[in-house]
VOBA-1610 file (N, C-alpha, C; in pm, whole numbers, padded with zeros to 5 digits, always signed):
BEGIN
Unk+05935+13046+08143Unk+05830+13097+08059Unk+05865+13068+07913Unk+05808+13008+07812Unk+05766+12977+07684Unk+05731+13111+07637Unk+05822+13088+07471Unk+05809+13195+07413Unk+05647+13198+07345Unk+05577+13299+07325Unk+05437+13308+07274Unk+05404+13170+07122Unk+05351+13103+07130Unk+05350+13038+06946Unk+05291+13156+06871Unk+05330+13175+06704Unk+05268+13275+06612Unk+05085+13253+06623Unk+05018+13296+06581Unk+04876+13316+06559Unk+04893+13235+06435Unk+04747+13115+06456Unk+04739+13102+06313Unk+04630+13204+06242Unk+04717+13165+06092Unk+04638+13255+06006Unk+04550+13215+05868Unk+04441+13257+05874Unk+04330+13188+05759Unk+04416+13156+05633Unk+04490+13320+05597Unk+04535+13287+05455Unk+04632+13130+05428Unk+04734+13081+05588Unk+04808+12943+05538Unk+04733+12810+05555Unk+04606+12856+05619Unk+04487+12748+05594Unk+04458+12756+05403Unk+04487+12851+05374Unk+04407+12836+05245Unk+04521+12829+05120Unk+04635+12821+05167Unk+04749+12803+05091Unk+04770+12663+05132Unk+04756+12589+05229Unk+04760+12427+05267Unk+04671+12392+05209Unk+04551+12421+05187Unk+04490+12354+05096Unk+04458+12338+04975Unk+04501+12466+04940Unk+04559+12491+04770Unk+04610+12367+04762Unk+04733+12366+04802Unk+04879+12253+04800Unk+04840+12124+04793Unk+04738+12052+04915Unk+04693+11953+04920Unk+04663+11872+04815Unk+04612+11921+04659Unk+04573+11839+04534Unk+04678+11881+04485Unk+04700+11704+04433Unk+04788+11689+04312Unk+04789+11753+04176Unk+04654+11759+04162Unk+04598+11905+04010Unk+04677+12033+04016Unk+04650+12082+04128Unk+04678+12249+04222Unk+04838+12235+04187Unk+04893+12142+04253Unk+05050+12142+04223Unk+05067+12126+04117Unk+05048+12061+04006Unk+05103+12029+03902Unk+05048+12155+03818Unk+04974+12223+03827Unk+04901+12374+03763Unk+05035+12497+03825Unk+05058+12522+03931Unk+05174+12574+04006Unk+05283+12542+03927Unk+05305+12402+03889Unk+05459+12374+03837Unk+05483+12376+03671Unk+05358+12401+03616Unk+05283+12494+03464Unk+05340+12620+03522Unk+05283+12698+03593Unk+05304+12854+03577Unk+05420+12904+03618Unk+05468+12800+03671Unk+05643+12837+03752Unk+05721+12856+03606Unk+05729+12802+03491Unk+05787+12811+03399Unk+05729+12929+03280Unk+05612+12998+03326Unk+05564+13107+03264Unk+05453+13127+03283Unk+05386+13204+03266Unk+05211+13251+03293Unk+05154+13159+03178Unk+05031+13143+03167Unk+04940+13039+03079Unk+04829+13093+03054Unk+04770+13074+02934Unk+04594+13088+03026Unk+04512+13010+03006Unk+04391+13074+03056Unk+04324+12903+03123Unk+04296+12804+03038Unk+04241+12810+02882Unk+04241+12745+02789Unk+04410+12655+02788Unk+04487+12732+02797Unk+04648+12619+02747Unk+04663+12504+02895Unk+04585+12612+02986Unk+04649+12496+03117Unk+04535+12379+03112Unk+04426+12402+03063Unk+04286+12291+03038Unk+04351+12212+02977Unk+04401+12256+02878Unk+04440+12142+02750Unk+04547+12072+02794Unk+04623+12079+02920Unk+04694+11952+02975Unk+04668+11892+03060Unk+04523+11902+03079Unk+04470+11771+03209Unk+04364+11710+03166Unk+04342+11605+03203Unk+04196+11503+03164Unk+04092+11526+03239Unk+04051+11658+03219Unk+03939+11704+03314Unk+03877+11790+03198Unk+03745+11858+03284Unk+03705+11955+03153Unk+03717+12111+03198Unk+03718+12181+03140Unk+03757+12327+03131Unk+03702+12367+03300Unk+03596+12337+03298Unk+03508+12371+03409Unk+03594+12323+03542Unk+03614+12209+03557Unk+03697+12134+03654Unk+03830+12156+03688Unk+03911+12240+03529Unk+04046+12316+03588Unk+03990+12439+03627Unk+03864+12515+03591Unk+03842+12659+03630Unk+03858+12676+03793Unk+03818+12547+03869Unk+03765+12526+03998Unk+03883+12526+04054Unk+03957+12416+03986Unk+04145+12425+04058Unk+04189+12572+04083Unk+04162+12603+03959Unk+04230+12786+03916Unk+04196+12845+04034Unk+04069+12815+04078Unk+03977+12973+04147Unk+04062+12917+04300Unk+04060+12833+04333Unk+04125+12778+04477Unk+04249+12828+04493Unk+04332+12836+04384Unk+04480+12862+04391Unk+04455+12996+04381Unk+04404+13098+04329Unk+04362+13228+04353Unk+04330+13278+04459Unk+04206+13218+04495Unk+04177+13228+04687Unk+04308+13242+04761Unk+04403+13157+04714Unk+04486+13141+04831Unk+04601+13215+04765Unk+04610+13301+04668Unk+04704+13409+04649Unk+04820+13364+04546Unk+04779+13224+04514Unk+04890+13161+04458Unk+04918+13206+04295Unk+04801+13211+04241Unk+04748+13264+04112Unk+04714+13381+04081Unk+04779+13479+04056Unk+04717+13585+03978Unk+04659+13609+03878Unk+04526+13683+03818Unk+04474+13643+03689Unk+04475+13806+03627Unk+04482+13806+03520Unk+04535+13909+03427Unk+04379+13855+03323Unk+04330+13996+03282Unk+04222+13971+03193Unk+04253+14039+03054Unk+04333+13963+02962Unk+04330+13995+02831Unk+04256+13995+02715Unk+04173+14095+02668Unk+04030+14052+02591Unk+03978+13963+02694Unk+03939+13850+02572Unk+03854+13759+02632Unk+03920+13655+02686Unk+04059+13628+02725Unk+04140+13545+02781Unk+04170+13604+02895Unk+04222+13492+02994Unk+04252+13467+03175Unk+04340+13454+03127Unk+04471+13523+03186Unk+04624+13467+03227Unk+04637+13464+03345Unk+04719+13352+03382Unk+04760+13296+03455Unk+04853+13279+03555Unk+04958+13374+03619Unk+05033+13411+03675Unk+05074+13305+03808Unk+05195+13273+03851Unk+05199+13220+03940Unk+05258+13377+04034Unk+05184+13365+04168Unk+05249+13413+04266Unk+05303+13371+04364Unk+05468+13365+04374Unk+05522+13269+04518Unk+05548+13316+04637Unk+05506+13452+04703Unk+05499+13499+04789Unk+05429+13401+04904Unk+05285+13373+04868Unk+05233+13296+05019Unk+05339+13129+05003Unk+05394+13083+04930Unk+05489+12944+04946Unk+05547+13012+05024Unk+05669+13134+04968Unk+05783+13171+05067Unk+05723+13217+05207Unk+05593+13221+05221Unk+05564+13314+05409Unk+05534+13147+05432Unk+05527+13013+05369Unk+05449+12936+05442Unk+05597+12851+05429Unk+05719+12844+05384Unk+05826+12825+05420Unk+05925+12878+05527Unk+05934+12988+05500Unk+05936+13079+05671Unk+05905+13002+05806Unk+05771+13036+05834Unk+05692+13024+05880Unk+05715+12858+05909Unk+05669+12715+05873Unk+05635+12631+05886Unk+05756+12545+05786Unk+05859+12581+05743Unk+05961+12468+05710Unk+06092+12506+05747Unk+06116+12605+05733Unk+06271+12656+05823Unk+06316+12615+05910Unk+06212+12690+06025Unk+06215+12611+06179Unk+06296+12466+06221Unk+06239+12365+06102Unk+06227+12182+06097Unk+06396+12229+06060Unk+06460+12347+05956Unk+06539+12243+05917Unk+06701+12315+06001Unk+06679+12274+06124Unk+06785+12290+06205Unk+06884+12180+06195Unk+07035+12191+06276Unk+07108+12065+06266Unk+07055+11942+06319Unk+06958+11944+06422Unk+06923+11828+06457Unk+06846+11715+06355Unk+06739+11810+06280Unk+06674+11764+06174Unk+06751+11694+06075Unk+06847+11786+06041Unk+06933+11694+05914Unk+07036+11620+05929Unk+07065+11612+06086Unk+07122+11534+06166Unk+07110+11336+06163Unk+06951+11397+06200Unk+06846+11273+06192Unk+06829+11232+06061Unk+06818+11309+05965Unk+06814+11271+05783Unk+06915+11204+05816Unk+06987+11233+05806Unk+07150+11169+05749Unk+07166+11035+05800Unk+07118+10993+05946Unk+07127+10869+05998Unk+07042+10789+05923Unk+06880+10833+05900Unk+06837+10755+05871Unk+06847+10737+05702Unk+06886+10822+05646Unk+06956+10757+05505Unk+07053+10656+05502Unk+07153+10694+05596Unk+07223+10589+05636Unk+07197+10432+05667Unk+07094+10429+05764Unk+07049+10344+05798Unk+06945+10217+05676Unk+06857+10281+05591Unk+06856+10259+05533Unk+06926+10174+05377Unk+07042+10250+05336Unk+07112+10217+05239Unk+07200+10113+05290Unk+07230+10060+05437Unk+07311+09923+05469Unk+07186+09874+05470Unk+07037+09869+05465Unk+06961+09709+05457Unk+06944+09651+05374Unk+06972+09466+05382Unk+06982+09407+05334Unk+06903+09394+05195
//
């Protein structure tokens, strides 16, 4: 008998797809170094305000973003709680000895071709 698999769950559907755009990550790796708000994080992409608002609201959906309402300014908060349940969960598992077992060969393997 096979042990039960976990249930999937909506919220790491919606944290995978946070993740999926290159925008989303690179907005994540802005707030990892401090909260922002939405005006400072606009002003480092070639998009328009409107088009990072949309990134913003996705990474929120999915728990990643917390927003703080100061006056009339959004801050920006990163939250890394759903990364760490979707590391748990879906990258741990992979990284047994066999896994880095297999890394190692095929780094190996690699760095002798010609």
């Amino acid at each position: 008998m096979s042990a039960a698999l976990p249930r999937p769950r909506p919220a790491d559907d919606r944290v995978f797809k946070a993740l999926a755009d290159p925008t989303r990550r690179a907005v994540l790796d802005l707030l990892r170094k401090k909260p922002l708000s939405t005006g400072r994080i606009a002003a480092r992409f070639d998009m328009t305000r409107f088009g990072v608002m949309k990134h913003l609201r996705v990474l929120q959906e999915a728990g990643l973003v917390l927003v703080e309402e100061r006056g009339r300014e959004r801050w920006n908060h990163l939250n890394p709680v759903p990364i760490r349940e979707i590391y748990r969960r879906w990258l741990r598992p992979f990284e047994e000895d066999d896994a880095d077992r297999l890394l190692r060969i095929k780094r190996k393997a690699e760095a002798t071709k010609p």
